[in-house]
BALOLUM-855104 format. One record per residue (C-alpha): x negated, y, z. Coordinates in steps of 0.1 Angstrom, whole numbers, plus 5000, padded with zeros to 4 digits. Example, Ala and Ser with C-alpha at 12.3 -4.5 7.8 and 13.67 -1.06 7.14 Angstrom:
<fibas>
+------+-------+------+
: east : north :   up :
+------+-------+------+
: 4877 :  4955 : 5078 :
: 4863 :  4989 : 5071 :
+------+-------+------+
</fibas>
This chain:
<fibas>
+------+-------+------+
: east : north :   up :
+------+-------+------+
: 8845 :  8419 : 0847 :
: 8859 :  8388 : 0832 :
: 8862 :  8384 : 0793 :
: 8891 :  8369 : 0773 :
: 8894 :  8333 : 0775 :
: 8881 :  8330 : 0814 :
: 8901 :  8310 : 0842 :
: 8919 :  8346 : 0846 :
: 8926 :  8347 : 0812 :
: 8922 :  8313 : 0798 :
: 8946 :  8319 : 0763 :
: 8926 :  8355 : 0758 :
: 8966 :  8369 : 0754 :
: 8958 :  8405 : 0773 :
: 8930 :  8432 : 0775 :
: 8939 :  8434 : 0810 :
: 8915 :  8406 : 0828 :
: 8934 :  8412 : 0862 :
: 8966 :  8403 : 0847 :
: 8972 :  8368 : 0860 :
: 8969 :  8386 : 0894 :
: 8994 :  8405 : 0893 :
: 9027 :  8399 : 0919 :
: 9058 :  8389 : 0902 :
: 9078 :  8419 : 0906 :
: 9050 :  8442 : 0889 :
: 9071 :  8428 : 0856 :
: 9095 :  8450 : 0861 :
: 9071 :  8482 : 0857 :
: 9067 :  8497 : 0825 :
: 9068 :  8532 : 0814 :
: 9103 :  8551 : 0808 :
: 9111 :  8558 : 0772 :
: 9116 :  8598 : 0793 :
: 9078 :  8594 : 0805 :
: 9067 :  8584 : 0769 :
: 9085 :  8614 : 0759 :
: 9062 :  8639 : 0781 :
: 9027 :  8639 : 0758 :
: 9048 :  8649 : 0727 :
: 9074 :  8673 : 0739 :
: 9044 :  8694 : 0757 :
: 9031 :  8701 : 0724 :
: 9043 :  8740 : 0715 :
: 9058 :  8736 : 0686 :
: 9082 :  8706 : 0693 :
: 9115 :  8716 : 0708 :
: 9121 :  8691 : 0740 :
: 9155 :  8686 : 0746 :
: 9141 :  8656 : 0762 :
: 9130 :  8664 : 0800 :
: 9145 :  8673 : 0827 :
: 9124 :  8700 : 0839 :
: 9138 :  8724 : 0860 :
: 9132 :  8766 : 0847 :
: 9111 :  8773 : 0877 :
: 9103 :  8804 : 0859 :
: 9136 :  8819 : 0872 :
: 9121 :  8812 : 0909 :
: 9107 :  8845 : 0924 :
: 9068 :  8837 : 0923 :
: 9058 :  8861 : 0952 :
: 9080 :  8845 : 0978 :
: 9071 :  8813 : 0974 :
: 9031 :  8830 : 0979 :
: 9046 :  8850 : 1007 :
: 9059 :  8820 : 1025 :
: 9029 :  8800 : 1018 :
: 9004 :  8835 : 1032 :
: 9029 :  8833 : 1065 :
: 9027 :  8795 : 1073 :
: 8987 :  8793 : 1069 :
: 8984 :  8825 : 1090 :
: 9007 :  8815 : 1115 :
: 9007 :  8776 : 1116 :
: 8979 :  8764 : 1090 :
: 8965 :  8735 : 1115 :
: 8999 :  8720 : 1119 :
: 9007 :  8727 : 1081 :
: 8976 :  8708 : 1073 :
: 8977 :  8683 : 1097 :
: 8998 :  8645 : 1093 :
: 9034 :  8650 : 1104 :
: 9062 :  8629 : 1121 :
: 9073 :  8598 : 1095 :
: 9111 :  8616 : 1098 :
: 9097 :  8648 : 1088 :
: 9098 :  8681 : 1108 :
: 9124 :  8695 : 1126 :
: 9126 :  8728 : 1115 :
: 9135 :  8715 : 1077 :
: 9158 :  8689 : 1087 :
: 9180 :  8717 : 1110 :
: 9179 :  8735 : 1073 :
: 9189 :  8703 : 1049 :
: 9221 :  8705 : 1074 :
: 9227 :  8739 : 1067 :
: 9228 :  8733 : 1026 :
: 9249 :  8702 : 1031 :
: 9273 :  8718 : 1043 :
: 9282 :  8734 : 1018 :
: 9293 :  8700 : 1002 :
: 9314 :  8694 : 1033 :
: 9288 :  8671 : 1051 :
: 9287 :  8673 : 1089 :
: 9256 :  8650 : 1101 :
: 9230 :  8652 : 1127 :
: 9193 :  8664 : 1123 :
: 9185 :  8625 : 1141 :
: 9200 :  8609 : 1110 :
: 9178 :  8627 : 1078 :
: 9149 :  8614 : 1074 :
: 9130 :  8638 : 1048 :
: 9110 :  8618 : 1019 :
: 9084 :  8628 : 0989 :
: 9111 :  8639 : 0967 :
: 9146 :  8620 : 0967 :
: 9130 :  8593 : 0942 :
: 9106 :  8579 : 0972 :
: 9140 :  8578 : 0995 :
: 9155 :  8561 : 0961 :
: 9125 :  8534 : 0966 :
: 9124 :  8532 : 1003 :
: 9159 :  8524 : 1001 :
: 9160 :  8491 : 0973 :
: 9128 :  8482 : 0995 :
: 9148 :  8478 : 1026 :
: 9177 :  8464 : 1010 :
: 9170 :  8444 : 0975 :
: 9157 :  8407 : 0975 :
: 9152 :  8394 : 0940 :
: 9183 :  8388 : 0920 :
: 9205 :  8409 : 0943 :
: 9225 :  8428 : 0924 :
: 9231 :  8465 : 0924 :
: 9260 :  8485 : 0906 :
: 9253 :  8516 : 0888 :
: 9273 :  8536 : 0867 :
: 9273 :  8534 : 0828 :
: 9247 :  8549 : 0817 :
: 9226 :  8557 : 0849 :
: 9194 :  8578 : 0855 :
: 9167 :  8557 : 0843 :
: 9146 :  8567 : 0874 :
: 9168 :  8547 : 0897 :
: 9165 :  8519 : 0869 :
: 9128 :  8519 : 0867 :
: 9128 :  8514 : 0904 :
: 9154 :  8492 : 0908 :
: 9135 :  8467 : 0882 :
: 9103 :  8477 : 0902 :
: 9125 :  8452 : 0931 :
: 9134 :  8428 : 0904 :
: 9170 :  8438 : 0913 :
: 9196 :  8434 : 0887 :
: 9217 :  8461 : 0876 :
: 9254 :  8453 : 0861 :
: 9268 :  8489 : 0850 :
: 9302 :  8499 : 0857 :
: 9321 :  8518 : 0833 :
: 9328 :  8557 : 0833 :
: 9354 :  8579 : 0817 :
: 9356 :  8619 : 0821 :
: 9362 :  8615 : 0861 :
: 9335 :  8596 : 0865 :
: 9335 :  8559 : 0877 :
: 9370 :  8541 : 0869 :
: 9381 :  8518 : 0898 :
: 9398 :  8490 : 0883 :
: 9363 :  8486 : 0864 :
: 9345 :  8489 : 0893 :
: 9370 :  8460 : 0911 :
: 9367 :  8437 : 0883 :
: 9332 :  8438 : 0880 :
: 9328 :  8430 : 0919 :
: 9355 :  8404 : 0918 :
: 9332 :  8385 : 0884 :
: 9295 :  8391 : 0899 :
: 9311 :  8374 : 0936 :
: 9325 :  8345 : 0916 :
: 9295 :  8342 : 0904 :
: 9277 :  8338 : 0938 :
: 9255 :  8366 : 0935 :
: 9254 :  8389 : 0963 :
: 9255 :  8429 : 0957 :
: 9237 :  8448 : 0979 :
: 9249 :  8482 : 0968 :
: 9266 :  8509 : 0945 :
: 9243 :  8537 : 0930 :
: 9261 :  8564 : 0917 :
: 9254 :  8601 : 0906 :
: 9288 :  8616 : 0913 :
: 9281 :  8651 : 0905 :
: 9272 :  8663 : 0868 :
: 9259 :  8628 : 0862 :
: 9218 :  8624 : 0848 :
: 9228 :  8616 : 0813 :
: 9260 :  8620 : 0814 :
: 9270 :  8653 : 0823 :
: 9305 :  8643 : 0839 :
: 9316 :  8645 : 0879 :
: 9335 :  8622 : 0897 :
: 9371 :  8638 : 0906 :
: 9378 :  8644 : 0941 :
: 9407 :  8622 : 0938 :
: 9388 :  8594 : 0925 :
: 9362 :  8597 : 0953 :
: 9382 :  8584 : 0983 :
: 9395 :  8551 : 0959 :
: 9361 :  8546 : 0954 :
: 9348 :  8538 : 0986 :
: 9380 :  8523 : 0998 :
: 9366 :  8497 : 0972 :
: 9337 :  8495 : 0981 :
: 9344 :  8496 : 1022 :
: 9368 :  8463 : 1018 :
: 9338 :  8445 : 0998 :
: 9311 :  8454 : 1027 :
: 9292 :  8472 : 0999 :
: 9269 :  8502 : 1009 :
: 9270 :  8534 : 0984 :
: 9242 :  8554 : 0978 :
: 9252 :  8588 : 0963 :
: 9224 :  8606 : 0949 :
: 9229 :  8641 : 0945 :
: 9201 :  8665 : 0933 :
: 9227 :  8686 : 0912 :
: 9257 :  8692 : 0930 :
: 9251 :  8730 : 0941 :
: 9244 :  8737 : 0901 :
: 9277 :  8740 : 0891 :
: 9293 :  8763 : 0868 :
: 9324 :  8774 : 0867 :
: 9338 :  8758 : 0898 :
: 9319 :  8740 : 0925 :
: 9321 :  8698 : 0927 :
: 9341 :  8683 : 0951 :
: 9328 :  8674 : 0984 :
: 9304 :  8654 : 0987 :
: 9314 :  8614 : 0992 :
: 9299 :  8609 : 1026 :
: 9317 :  8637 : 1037 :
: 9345 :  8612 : 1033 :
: 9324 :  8578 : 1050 :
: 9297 :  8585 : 1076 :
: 9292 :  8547 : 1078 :
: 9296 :  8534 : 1046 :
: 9270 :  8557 : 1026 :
: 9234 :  8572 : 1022 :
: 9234 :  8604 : 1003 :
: 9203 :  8616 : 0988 :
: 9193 :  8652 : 0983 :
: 9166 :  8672 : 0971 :
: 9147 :  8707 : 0966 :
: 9134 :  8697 : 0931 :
: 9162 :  8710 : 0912 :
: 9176 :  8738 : 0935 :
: 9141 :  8752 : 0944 :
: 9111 :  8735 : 0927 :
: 9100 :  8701 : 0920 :
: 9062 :  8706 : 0928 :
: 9068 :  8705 : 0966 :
: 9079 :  8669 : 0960 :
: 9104 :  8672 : 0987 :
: 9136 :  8654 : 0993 :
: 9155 :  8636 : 1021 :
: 9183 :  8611 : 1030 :
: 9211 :  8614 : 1050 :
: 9217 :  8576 : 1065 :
: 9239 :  8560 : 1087 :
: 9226 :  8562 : 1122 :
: 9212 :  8521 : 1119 :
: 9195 :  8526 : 1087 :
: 9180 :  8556 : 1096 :
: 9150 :  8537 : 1121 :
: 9144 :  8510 : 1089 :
: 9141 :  8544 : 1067 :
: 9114 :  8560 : 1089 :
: 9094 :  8532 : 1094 :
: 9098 :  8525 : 1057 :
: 9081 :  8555 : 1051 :
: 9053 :  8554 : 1074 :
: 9044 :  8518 : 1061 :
: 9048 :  8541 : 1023 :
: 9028 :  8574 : 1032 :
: 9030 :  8577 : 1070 :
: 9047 :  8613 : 1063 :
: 9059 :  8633 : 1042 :
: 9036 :  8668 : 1038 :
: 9040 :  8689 : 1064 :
: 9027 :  8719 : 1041 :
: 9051 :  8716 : 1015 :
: 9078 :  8715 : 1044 :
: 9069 :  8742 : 1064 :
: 9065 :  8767 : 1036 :
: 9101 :  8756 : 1023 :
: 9120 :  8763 : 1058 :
: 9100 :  8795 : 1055 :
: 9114 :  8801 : 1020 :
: 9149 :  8792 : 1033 :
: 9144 :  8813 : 1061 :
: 9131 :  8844 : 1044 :
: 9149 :  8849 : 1015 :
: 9186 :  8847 : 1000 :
: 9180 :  8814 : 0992 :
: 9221 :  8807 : 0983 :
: 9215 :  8841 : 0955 :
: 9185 :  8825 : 0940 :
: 9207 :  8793 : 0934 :
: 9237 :  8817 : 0916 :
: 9203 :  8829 : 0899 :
: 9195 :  8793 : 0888 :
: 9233 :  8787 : 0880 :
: 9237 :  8814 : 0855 :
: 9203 :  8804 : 0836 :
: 9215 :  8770 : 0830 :
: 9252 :  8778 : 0822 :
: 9240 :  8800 : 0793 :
: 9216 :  8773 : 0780 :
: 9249 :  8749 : 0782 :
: 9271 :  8771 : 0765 :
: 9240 :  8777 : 0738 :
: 9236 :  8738 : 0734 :
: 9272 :  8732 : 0736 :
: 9275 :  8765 : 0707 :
: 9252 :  8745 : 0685 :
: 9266 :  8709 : 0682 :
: 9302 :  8725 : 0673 :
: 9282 :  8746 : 0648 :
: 9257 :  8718 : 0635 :
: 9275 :  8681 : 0640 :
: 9311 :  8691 : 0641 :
: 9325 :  8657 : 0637 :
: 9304 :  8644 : 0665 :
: 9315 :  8639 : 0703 :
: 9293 :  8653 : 0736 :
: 9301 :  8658 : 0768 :
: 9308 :  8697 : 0782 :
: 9294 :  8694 : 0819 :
: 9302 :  8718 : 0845 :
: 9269 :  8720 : 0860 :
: 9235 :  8702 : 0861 :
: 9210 :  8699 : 0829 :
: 9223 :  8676 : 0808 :
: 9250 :  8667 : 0778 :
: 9257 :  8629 : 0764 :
: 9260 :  8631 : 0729 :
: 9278 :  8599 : 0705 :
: 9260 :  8595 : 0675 :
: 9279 :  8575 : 0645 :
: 9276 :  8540 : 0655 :
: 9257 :  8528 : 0622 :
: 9224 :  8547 : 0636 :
: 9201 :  8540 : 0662 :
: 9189 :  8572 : 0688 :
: 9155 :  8551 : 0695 :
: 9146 :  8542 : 0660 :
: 9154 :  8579 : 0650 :
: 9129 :  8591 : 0675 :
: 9096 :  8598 : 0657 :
: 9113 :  8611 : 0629 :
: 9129 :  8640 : 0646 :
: 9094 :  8642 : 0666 :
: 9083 :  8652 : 0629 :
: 9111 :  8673 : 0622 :
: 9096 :  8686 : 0655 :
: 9125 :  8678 : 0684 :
: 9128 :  8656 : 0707 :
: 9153 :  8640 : 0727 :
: 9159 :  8611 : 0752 :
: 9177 :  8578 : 0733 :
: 9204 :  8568 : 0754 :
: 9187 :  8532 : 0759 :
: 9166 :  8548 : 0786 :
: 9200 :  8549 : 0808 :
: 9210 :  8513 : 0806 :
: 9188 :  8479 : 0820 :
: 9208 :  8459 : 0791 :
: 9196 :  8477 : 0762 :
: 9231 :  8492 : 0757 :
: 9228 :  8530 : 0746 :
: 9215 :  8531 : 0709 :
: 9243 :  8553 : 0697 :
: 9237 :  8576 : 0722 :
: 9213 :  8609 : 0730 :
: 9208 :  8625 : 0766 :
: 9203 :  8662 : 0759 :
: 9185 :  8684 : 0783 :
: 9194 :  8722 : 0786 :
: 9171 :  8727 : 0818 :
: 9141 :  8744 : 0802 :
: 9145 :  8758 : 0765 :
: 9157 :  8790 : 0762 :
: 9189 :  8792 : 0746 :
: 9173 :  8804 : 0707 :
: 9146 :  8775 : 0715 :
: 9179 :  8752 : 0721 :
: 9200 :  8764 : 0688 :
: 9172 :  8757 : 0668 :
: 9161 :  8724 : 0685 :
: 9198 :  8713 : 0678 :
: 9196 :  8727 : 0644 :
: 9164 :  8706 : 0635 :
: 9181 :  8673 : 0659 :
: 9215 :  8679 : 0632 :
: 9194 :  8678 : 0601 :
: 9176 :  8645 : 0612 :
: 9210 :  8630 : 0619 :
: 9223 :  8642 : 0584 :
: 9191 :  8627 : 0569 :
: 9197 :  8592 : 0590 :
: 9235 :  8593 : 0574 :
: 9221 :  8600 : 0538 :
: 9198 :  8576 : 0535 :
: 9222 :  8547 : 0550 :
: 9248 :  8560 : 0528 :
: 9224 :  8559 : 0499 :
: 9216 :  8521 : 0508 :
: 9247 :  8507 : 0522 :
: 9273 :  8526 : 0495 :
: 9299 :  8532 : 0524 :
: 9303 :  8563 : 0514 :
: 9303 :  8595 : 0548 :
: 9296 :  8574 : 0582 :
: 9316 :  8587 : 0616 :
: 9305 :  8590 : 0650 :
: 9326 :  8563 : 0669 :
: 9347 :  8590 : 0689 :
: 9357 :  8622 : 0678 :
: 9385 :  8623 : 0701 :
: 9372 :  8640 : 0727 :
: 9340 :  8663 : 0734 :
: 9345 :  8664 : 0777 :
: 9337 :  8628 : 0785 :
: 9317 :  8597 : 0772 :
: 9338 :  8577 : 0748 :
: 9354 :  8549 : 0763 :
: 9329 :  8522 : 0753 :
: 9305 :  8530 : 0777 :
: 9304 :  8500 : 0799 :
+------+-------+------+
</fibas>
């Protein structure tokens, strides 16, 4: 071990003596303000509006046991055994079956099935992100994809939104500045369907503009789309590469529509991308478990699988309509977004306070939230909060919005107190079913 002030270390400036080692693109790691969040909202008392965690309790335990019982009885050395880098068969005939009902015809040949969709997230900006390339995401964006798109030393120029989702003049003009430029952009990352933070979907009509765009500038899209089959009230439109075979790699996974502790996911890629995406993955992991696999295409083949999503659907649309219930009743004069599906609402705070700075006092007021500068790479967001519905149950969600409301009040007194404006606004009030317009 070598102390401060060695060759490694000659200034003594870190704890860390291996830190001169380190590659380059390591600078781009750091832990998400969402995975700071975790130690804190796990504590009982604390309301977490802050995770995404799905309600696994709402999965029926004993078939998930059952399957497991039938694939060690019946297949346990192949279950326990390394698998094929694309994943097995039997799943990837399955994944077709469920993404069809987004309107997506494809071939078993082209899915290649990953550790969850966020290692087919990675193995994609490893195959196609240089340094400095630039990739376009919406504004705000998940800040998983950011994390790993940093991770690459990509650079991420956000597009703006508006209540259908990307708007394609903004997504032309922003291609049109970052090519004049002379930087090259490798791809468009968008969550089209009840967007992770902001709650809004891409209209169907906008969809087909969209990759018109993006098909004229040679620009790949990668549509990620872990939510899609939790809608609401009406289903999202079909999927975008239902609409461009070619042109886009869509991204799917079992975390939110079965459970995320199989750590299964896949992508559907055109046919050339899909050979770069296998061996990708064998270079990652050499192959995705073949236990978690097997005992999900036992799941899907045993059990109403399309009932226990309407099962899921219903238990999040009641916490949406509870969390939706208690910002009209608590911060009237506020703005949020009313999703039709997914886990998650976007609310505006007034633009004199700051989501991030507010943090540990509404940790002490014992709530928590995520502030909506986890969802930009540019620091934008502090007037924003992503709210998650996923997990509370709907009297744990009035009261976490209860306690979030008086912190806010609290925030709005004190500045009040010190500034001598008199009663501070949210920004927008104009309208509670999109992001405000100031969102790029």
């Amino acid at each position: 071990m070598t102390s401060a002030g060695s060759p490694r270390d000659p200034a003594g400036t870190t704890l860390d003596p291996w830190f001169p080692h380190y590659a380059e693109r390591t600078s781009g790691l750091s832990a998400s303000e969402v995975r700071a969040l975790f130690a804190v909202a796990s504590r009982p008392e604390v309301v977490s509006l802050a995770g995404g965690m799905p309600f696994v309790s709402a999965l029926p335990q004993e078939l998930i046991v059952s399957a497991m019982e039938k694939v060690m009885r019946e297949r346990g050395p192949v279950a326990l055994q390394y698998g094929g880098g694309q994943g097995t068969p039997e799943l990837r005939e399955d994944i077709l079956e469920i993404m069809a009902l987004e309107g997506i015809r494809g071939s078993v040949d082209d899915i290649v099935t990953t550790t969850g969709s966020q290692q087919a997230l990675d193995l994609v900006t490893k195959l196609f992100i240089d340094p400095g390339d630039v990739i376009l995401a919406e504004a705000p964006s998940y800040v998983g994809a950011i994390g790993v798109f940093r991770s690459y030393q990509a650079v991420v120029e956000h597009v703006v939104m508006d209540d259908d989702g990307l708007v394609p003049e903004a997504l032309r003009e922003a291609i049109a500045r970052i090519r004049g430029e002379g930087r090259a952009i490798k791809f468009l990352y968008t969550v089209p369907n009840f967007h992770n933070p902001a709650g809004v979907t891409m209209s169907a009509a906008r969809r087909p503009e969209i990759l018109e765009i993006c098909r004229s500038n040679d620009i790949l899209v990668l549509e990620d789309n872990p939510y899609g089959l939790l809608w609401f009230d009406r289903p999202a439109p079909d999927a975008m590469r239902s609409l461009d075979d070619e042109g886009v790699i869509y991204l799917g996974s079992f975390s939110k529509t079965l459970a995320p502790g199989f750590r299964v996911g896949w992508a559907l890629a055109p046919h050339a991308i899909r050979e770069k995406l296998i061996l990708a993955q064998e270079s990652a992991v050499l192959s995705p478990s073949s236990f978690s696999q097997l005992i999900i295409s036992e799941y899907l083949h045993a059990s109403d699988w399309k009932g226990q999503i309407d099962t899921f659907r219903g238990v999040y649309r009641e916490r949406r309509d509870a969390t939706l219930s208690a910002l009209q009743e608590h911060l009237p004069g506020l703005s949020w977004t009313v999703p039709n599906g997914g886990f998650y609402v976007w609310l505006k705070l007034p633009e004199q306070l700051d989501s991030k700075q507010m943090l540990p006092r509404a940790v002490t007021a014992l709530v928590a939230y995520t502030p909506g500068t986890a969802f930009y790479a540019d620091g934008r967001g502090r007037d924003a909060i992503r709210l998650s519905f996923c997990y509370p149950t709907p009297e744990r969600i009035r009261e976490g919005v209860r306690r979030m409301a008086g912190v806010i009040d609290d925030e709005l007194d004190l500045l009040t107190t010190f500034s001598g404006t008199g009663a501070l606004s949210s920004r927008s009030t104009t309208s509670v079913s999109a992001p405000p317009p100031d969102l790029d």
